[in-house]
N, C-alpha and C positions, 0 to 999 in steps of 0.2 A: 554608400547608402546609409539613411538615418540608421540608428539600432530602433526596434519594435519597442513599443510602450507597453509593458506587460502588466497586466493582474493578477494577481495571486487571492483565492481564495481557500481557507483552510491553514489555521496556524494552530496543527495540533502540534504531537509530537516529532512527527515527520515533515510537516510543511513549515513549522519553523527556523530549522537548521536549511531545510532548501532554498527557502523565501531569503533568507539571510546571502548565503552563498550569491543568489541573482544579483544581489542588490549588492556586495562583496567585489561582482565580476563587471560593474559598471553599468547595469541597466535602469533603464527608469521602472521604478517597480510600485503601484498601486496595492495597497493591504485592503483583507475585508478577511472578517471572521463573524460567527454567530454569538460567540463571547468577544465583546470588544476588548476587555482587558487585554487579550492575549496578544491581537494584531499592536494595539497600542506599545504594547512593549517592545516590540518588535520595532517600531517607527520609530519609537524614543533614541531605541541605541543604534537606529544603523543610518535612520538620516531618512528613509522611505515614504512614502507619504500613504494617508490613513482616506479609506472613500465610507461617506456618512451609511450608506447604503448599497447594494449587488446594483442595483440600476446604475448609480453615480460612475460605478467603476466602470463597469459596462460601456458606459458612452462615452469614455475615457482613455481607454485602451486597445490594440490594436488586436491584443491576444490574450485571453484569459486561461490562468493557469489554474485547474481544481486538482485540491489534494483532501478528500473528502472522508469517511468515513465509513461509508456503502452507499450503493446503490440507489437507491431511497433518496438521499443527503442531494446525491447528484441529481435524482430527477425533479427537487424541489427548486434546486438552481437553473436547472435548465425550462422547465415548466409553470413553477411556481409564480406568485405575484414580483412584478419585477424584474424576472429571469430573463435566461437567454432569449426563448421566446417570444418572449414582449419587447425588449431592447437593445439586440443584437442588431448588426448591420453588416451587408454583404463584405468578404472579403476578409471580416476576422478570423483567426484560428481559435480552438478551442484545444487546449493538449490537457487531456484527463489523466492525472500523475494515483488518481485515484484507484482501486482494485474493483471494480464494479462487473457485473454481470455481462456477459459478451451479447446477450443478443437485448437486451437491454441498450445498450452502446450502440448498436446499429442503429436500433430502432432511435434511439436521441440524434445520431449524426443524421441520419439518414432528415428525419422532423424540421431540422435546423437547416442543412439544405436546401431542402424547399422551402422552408416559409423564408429564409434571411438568410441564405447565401452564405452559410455561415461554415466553415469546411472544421472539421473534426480528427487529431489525430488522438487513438489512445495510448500512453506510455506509462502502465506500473508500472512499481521499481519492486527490486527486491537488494537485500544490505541493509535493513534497520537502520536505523538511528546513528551509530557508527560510520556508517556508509553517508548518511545524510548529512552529516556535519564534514566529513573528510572527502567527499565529493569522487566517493567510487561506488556511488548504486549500478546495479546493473539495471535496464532501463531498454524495456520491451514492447514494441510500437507496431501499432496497428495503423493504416490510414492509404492514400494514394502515395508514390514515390515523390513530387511535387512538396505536398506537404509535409510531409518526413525532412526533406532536406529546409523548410523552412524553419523545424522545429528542433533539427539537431543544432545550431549554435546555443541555442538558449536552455538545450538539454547539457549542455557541455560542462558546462560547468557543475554539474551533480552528479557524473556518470564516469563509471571507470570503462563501461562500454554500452553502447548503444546500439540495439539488434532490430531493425525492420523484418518482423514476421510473414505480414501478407495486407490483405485489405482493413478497414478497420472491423473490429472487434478480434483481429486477432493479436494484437499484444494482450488483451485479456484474457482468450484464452489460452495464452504461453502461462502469463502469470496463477492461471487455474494450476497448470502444470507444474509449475512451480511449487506451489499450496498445497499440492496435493502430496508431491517429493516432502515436504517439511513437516506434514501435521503427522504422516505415517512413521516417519520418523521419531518426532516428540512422543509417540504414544508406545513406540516400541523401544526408546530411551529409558522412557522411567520404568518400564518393565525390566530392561536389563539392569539398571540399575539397584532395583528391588531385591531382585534377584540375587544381584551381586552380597548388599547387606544380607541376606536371610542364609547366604551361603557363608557369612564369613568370613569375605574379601571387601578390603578398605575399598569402596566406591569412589572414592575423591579421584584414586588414581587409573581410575578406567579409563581418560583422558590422555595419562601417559602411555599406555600399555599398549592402548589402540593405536599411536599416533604412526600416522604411517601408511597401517592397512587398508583394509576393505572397505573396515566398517568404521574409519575414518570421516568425521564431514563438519561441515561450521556449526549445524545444530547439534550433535553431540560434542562438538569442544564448548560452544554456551551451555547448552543444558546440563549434562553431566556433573559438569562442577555444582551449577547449584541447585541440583536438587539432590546430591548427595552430600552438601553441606546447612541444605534448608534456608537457604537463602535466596528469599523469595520478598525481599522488599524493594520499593523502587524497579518495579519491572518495567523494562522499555520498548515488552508489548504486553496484548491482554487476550487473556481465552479466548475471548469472544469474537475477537478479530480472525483468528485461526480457524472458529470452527464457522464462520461464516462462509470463508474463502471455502473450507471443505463442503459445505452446502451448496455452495455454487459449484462445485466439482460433481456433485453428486447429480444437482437441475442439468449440466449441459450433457452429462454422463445419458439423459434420461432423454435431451433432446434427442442427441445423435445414436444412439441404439449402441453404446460404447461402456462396458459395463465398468463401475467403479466400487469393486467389493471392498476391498481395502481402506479407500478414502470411507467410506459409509460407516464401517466398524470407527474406526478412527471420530470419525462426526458424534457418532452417537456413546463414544465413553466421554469425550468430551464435552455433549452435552447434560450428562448427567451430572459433571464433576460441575460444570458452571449452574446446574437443577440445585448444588448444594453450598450455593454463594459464592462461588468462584470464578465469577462473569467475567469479573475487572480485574483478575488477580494472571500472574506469570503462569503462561502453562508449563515453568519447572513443576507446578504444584499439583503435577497430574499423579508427580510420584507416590504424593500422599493416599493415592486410593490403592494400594499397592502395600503400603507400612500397617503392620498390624498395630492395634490401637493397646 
């Protein structure tokens, strides 16, 4: 059988090592971004072709791929002028590589099914940017078992493993779950690290020391190092992306009568470090609220 015609929308920092990779693993690959620059570049160097506009690709492709930026981003592509909504047709898939709200997610598959037959599975990843270029995201799906297996070959190539959780909206919220493991983490990192300098003890090697134990994990081998050496430029994520995921942890926390003490503390020092211009910046740089002045 043919390979599927796929669209990709979204060439930030994540979708463009992804986008890349598709288009790497021999598929026909469709670009669209809100800054054209970016998808352009993209087309330039890998061969992929570039759509004038979300409609154009849309009526072009068999299955469109979002890697969005919230919630919001996706319901303008799905709803907005243009969107799914207006130009979708039965039998495309939708796989949202984006981190969006889980019942949100419902509510768009569910929309899309009825008006245009349109089936929806959700797949955040989690592995950064790292992971997105070397093509070991981990990659957590929501959807019918049907469309799961129509979405794992062209997951494949980005994924060091690919988990079906349950119906859709639940790879979102595996990936809450996930958000929730990592922001509590980063917030009780630059604590320890704080810690560490006011005690005394060379911080840099808290990475060594730990390596091994308990309190062992991928966000304390990134973080550690550079926030105990202040190196916080070229970050290849941003506060805000963190403590958004912690918000939505907090909102489903509030649906389901599932209390989220932890993630909440976490959300709201967060938000105050990004309240002091720190929106866009590496949350290494939480350690700063922490260093005396």
């Amino acid at each position: 059988m043919p390979r599927p015609r796929l669209g990709f929308i979204g060439i930030g920092l994540m979708g463009d090592p992804m986008s890349r990779r598709l288009i790497a693993a021999g598929f026909d690959v469709t670009l669209w971004n809100r800054t054209p620059e970016k998808a352009a570049s993209v087309a330039t160097e890998s061969g992929a072709q570039l759509a004038d506009d979300v409609a154009s690709l849309i009526d072009g492709v068999d299955v469109i791929m979002l890697c969005l930026a919230n919630t919001a981003v996706v319901q303008e592509l799905v709803f907005g002028p243009g969107g799914l909504a207006e130009h979708g047709h039965p039998g495309q898939l939708v796989i949202d590589l984006s981190s969006s709200d889980p019942d949100a997610t419902r509510h768009m598959a569910k929309t899309l099914a009825e008006r245009r037959g349109i089936r929806w599975v959700d797949a955040p990843v989690s592995g950064g940017v790292v992971g997105a270029e070397t093509g070991e995201l981990a990659i957590m799906c929501g959807g019918n078992s049907e469309d799961i297996d129509a979405a794992r070959p062209l997951l494949e190539p980005l994924a060091a493993r690919i988990t079906h959780m349950g119906p859709v909206g639940s790879g979102q919220v595996t990936k809450v779950c996930n958000q929730m493991i990592v922001g509590c983490q980063a917030a009780v990192i630059a604590e320890a690290v704080a810690l560490a300098e006011t005690s005394g003890v060379d911080a840099s090697r808290l990475t060594e020391a730990l390596a091994g134990g308990f309190a062992d994990s991928t966000p304390l081998r990134i973080l550690a190092p550079r926030m105990a050496a202040s190196d916080f430029d070229s970050p290849a994520w941003h506060l805000r992306t963190l403590l958004k995921d912690l918000d939505m942890a907090v909102a489903q926390g509030g649906r389901t009568l599932s209390a989220t003490p932890m993630s909440g503390l976490a959300a709201q020092l967060m938000r105050a470090h990004a309240a002091h211009g720190h929106d866009e910046s590496d949350p290494a740089t939480l350690v700063e609220t922490y260093r005396r002045s």
